[in-house]
C-alpha positions as CSV (number, residue, x, y, z in Angstrom):
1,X,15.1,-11.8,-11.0
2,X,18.3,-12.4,-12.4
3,X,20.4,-9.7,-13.8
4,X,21.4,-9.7,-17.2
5,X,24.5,-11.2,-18.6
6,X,25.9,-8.1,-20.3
7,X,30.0,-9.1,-20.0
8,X,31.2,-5.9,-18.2
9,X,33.7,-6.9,-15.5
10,X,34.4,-5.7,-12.4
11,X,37.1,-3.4,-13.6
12,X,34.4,-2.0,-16.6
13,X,31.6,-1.4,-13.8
14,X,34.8,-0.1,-10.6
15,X,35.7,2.7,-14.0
16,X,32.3,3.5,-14.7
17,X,31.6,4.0,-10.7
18,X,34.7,6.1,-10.6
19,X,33.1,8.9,-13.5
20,X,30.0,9.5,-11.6
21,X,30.1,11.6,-8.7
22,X,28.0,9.6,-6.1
23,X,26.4,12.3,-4.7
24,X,25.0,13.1,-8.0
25,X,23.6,9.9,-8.1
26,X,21.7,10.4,-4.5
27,X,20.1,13.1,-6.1
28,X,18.6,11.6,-8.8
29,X,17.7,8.4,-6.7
30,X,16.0,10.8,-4.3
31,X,14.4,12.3,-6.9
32,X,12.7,9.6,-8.4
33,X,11.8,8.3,-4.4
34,X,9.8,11.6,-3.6
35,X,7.7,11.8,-7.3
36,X,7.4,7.9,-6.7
37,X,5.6,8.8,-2.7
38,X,4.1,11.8,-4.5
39,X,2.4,9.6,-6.7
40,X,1.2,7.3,-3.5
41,X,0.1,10.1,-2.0
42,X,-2.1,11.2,-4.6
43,X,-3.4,7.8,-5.1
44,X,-4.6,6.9,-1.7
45,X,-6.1,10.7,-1.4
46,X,-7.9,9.5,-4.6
47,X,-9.0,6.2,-3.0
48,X,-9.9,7.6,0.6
49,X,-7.5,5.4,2.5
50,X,-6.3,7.1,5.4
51,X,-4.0,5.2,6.8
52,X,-1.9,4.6,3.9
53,X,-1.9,8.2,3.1
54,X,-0.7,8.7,6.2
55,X,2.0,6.3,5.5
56,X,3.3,7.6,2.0
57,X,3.2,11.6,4.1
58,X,5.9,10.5,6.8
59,X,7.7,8.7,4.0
60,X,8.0,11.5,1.4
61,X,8.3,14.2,4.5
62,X,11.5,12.1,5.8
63,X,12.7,12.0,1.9
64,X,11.6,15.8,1.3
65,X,14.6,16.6,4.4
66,X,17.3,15.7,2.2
67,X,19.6,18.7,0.9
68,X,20.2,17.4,-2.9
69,X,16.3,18.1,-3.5
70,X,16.5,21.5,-3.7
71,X,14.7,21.9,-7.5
72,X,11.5,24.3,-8.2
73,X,9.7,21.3,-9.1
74,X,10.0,19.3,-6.5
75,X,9.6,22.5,-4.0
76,X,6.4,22.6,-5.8
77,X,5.5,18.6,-4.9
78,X,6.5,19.2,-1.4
79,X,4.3,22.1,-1.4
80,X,0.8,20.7,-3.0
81,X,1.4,17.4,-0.4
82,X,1.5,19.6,2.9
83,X,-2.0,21.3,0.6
84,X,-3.4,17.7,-0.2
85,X,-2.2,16.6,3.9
86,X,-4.7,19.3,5.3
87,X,-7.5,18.7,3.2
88,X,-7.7,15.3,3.8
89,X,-7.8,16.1,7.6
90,X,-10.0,19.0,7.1
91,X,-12.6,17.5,9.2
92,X,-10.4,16.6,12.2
93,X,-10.4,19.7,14.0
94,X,-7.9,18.6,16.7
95,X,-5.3,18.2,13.9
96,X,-3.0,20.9,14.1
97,X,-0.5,21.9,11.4
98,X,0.1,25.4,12.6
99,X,1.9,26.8,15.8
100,X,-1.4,28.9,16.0
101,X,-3.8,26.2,17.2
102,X,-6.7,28.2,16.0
103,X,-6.1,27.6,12.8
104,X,-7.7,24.6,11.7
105,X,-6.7,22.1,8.4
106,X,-8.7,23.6,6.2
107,X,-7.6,27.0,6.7
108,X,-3.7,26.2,7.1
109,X,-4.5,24.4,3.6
110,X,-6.3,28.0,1.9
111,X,-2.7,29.7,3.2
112,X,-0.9,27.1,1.3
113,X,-3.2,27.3,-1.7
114,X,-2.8,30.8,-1.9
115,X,0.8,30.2,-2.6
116,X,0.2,27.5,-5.8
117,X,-1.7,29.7,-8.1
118,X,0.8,29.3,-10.4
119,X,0.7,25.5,-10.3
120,X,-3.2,26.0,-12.1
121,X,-3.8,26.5,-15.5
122,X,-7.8,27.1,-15.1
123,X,-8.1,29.9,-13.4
124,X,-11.4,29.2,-12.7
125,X,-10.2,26.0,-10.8
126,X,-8.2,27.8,-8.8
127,X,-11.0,30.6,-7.5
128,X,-13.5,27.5,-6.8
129,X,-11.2,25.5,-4.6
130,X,-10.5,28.8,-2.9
131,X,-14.4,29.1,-2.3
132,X,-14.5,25.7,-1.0
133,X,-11.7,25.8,1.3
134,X,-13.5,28.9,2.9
135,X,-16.5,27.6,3.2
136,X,-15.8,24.2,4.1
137,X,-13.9,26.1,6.9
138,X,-17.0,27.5,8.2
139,X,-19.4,24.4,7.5
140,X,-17.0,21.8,9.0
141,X,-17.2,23.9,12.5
142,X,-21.1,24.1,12.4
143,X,-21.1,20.5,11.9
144,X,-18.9,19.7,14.6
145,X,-21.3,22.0,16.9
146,X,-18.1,24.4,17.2
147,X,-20.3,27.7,16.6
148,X,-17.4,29.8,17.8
149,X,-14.7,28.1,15.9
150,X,-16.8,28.9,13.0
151,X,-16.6,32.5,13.7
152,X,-12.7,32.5,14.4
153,X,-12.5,31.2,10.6
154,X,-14.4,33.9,9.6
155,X,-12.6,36.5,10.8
156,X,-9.3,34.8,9.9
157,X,-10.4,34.9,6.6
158,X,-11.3,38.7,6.9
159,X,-7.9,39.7,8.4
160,X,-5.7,38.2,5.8
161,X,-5.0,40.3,2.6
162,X,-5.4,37.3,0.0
163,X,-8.5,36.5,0.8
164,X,-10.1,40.1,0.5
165,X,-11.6,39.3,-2.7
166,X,-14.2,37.1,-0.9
167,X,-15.8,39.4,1.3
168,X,-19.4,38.8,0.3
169,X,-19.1,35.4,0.7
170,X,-17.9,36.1,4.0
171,X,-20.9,38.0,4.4
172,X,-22.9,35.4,3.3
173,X,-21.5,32.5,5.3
174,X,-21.5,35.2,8.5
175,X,-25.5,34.8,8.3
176,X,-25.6,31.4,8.0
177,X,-23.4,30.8,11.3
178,X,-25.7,33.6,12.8
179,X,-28.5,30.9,12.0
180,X,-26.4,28.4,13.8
181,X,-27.1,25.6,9.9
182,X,-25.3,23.0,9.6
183,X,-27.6,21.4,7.2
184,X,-27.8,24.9,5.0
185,X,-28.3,24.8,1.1
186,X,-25.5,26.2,0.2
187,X,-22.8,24.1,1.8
188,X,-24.7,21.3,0.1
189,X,-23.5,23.0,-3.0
190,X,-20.0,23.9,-1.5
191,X,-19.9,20.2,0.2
192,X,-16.5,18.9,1.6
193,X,-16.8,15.7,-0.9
194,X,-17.3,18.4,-3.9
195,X,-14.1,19.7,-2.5
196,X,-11.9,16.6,-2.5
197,X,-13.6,15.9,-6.0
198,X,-12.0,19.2,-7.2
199,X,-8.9,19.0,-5.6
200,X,-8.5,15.3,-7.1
201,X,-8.9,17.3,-10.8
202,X,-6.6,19.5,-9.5
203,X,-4.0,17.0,-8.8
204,X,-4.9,14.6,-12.1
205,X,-4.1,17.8,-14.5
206,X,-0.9,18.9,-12.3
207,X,0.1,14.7,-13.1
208,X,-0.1,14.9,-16.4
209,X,1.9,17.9,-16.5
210,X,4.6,16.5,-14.3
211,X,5.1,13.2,-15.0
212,X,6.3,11.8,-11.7
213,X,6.1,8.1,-12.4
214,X,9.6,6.9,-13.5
215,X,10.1,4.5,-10.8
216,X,6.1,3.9,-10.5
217,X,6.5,2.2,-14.0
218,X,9.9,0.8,-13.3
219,X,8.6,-1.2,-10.2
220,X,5.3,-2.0,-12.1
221,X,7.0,-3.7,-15.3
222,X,9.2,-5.5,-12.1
223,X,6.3,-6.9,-11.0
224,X,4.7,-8.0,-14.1
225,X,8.0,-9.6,-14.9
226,X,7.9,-11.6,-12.0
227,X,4.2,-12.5,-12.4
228,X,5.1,-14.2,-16.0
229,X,7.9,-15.9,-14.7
230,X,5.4,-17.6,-12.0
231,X,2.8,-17.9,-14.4
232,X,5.4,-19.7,-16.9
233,X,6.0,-22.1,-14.2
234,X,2.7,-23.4,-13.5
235,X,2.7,-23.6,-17.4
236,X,5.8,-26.0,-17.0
237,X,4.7,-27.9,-14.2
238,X,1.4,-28.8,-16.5
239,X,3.7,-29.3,-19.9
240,X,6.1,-31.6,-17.9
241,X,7.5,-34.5,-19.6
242,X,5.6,-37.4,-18.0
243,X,4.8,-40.8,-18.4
244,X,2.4,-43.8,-18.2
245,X,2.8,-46.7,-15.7
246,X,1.1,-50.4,-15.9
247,X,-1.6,-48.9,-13.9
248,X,-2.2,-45.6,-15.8
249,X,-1.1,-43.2,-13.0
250,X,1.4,-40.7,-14.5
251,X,4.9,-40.6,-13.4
252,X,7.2,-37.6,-13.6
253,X,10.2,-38.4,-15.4
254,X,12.0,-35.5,-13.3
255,X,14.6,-37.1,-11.1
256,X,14.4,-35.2,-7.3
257,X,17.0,-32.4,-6.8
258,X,20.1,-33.2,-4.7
259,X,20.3,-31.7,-0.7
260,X,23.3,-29.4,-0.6
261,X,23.3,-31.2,2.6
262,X,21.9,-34.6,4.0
263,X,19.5,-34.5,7.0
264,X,21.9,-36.5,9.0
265,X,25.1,-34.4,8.4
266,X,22.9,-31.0,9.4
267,X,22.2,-33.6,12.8
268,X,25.7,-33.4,13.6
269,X,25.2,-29.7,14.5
270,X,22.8,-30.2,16.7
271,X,24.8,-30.9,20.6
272,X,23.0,-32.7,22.9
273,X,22.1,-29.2,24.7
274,X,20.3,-28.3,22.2
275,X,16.9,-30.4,22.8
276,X,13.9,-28.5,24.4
277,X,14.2,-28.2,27.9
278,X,10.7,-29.5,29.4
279,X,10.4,-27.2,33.0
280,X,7.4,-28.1,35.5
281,X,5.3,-25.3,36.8
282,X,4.2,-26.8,40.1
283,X,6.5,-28.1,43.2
284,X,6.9,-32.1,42.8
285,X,8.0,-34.6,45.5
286,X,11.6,-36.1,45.5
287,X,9.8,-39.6,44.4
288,X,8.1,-38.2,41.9
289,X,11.1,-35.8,40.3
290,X,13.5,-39.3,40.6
291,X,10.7,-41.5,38.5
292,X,10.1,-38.7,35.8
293,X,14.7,-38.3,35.6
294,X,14.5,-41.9,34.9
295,X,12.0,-41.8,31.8
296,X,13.1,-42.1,28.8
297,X,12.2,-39.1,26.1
298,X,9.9,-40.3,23.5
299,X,11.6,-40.3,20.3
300,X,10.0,-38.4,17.6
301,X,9.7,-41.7,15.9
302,X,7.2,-43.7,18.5
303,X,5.1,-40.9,18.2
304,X,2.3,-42.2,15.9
305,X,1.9,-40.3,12.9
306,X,-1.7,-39.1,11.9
307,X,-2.5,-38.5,8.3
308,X,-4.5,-34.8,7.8
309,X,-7.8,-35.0,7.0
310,X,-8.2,-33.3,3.3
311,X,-9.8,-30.0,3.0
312,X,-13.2,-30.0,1.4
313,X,-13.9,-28.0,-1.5
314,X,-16.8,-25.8,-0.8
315,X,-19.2,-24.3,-3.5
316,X,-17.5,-20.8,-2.1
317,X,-14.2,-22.2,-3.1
318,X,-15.4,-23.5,-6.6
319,X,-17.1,-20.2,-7.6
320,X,-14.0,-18.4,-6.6
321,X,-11.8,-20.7,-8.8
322,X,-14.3,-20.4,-11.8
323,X,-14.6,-16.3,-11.4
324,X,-10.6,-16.3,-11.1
325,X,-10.3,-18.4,-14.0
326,X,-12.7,-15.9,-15.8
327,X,-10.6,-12.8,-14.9
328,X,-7.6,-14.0,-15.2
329,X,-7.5,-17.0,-17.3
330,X,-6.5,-20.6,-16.8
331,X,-3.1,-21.5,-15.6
332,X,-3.1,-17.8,-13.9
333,X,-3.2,-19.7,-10.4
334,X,-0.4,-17.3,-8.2
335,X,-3.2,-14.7,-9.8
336,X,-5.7,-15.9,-8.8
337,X,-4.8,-16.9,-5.4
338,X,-3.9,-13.3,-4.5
339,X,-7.6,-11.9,-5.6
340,X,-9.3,-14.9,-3.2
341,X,-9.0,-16.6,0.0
342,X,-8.6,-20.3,-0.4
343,X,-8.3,-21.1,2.9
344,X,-4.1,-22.0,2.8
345,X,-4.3,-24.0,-0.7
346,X,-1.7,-23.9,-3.1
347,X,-1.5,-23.2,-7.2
348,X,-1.6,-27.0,-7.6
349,X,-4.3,-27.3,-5.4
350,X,-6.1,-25.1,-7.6
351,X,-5.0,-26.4,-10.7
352,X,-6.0,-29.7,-9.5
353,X,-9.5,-29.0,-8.9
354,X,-9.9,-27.1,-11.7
355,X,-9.6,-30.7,-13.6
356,X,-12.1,-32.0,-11.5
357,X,-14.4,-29.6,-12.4
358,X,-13.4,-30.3,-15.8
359,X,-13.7,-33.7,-15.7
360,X,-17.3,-33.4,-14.4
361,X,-18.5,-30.9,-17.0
362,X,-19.6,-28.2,-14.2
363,X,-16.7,-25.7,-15.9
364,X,-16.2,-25.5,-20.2
């Protein structure tokens, strides 16, 4: 997209630079980078899509190293996104995000909890995704068939003071691991998806606390900015002045835009040397290498030319036009080519066919 035209020279915008300490600058650009992969993060945990979560966590931990972002605030985001990192991998139990490989993700994510209280306004929130964090702890274990690994979380649990004030349920999931349950009542009621499903209120209320999406609505109005100017085009491709010859095929009045350079002068950089070397694999007599030196190379132009056979429209192709049409409306084709596979077709193509369809009555 072209910048605006706002008639500051170079001198205006070298005096401007000059008042604002750069590194002041980085801070704020760093800034808005983390809360933009905070918001990613929280996304894709939202969605279930592991490998982009993954993704956005390298990114904001690589941003989260630099010394400018040093803030409460976003202390506090770099906190609840190491929280959010374990419980996504709560069920992988060779995931390690301790020094102390006993401790598993779930349990490395109750220390961290532990530590955002303050970040919750329902306190009632706060005690039930403590609850599931323990028990999920356990359950997770007795799922995998890891019986002892369910005990270790147990008495991890039991030896660390902020998590005293659930001794029965200790108790209570101590008999349940006695029974060797995985399929037990009450982690049906305490179930890993019922904690994601918590944590994910957790996160939408902390959002809409902490507005973090400065750059998310920057880049979004980017992108809607660039979609209009596409959709504008194929607009002024249809509108286009044209007009009728003696046999009623339409003409475009458009006169064809000028080559910075002809074909022939860019030939002129092209030595000799240049041309594709064409290197035998196998041994060849000394009659046979002296008759293929003397043949001539077949000029691109001998070669004959064969015209491409023209894709078929399928009645897949024609009910994906009609539904992107529907969604999106006609003239939308760069839309609508991005919600289906046409199999390599372009806007025009679409647009093209959509007039046959019209033509034929099949589409209103």
């Amino acid at each position: 997209m072209e910048p605006e035209n706002n008639n500051t020279t170079d001198s205006d915008a070298d005096s401007i630079h000059e008042n604002v300490s750069f590194s002041e600058v980085t801070t704020v650009a760093s800034g808005w980078m983390l809360d933009f992969m905070f918001v990613s993060l929280c996304r894709h945990f939202k969605e279930g899509k592991f490998d982009e979560f993954n993704e956005a966590l390298s990114i904001l931990e690589a941003i989260s190293q630099s010394p400018s972002l040093k803030g409460k605030l976003y202390e506090e985001k770099k906190l609840i996104s190491a929280f959010v990192a374990r419980v996504f991998h709560g069920k992988q139990l060779d995931v390690f995000f301790e020094e102390d490989n006993s401790v598993m993700p779930l349990m490395s994510a109750a220390n961290i909890w532990s530590n955002l209280e303050h970040t919750v306004a329902d306190g009632s929130l706060f005690e039930k995704i403590t609850k599931l964090l323990l028990v999920q702890s356990v359950a997770v274990c007795l799922e995998k068939g890891q019986r002892s690994s369910a005990s270790s979380a147990l008495k991890w649990f039991e030896n660390n003071h902020q998590f005293q004030h659930t001794s029965n349920l200790g108790v209570k999931l101590s008999k349940i691991v006695a029974q060797r349950d995985p399929s037990h009542p009450y982690f049906m009621n305490f179930s890993f998806s019922g904690l994601l499903d918590t944590v994910q209120s957790y996160l939408d209320a902390y959002l809409e606390k902490n507005p973090s999406d400065y750059l998310l609505k920057a880049a979004t109005e980017m992108v809607q900015s660039s979609q209009l100017t596409e959709d504008l085009e194929d607009v002024e491709s249809e509108d286009s002045p044209v007009s009728k010859t003696t046999n009623g095929l339409r003409k475009n009045n458009h006169k064809p835009k000028r080559k910075l350079l002809s074909s022939n002068i860019t030939d002129l950089w092209k030595p000799e040397s240049c041309k594709k070397l064409c290197v035998s694999v196998k041994r060849l007599p000394a009659n046979e290498v002296s008759q293929k030196a003397s043949e001539k190379p077949v000029e691109a132009s001998e070669v004959p030319k064969r015209r491409k056979a023209p894709q078929k429209w399928t009645h897949q192709l024609d009910k994906y036009l009609k539904e992107g049409v529907k969604r999106h409306g006609h003239g939308r084709w760069a839309q609508i080519l991005k919600d289906y596979d046409f199999e390599g077709r372009t806007g025009t193509m679409l647009k093209d066919r959509w007039r046959v369809l019209m033509r034929s009555h099949e589409v209103g």
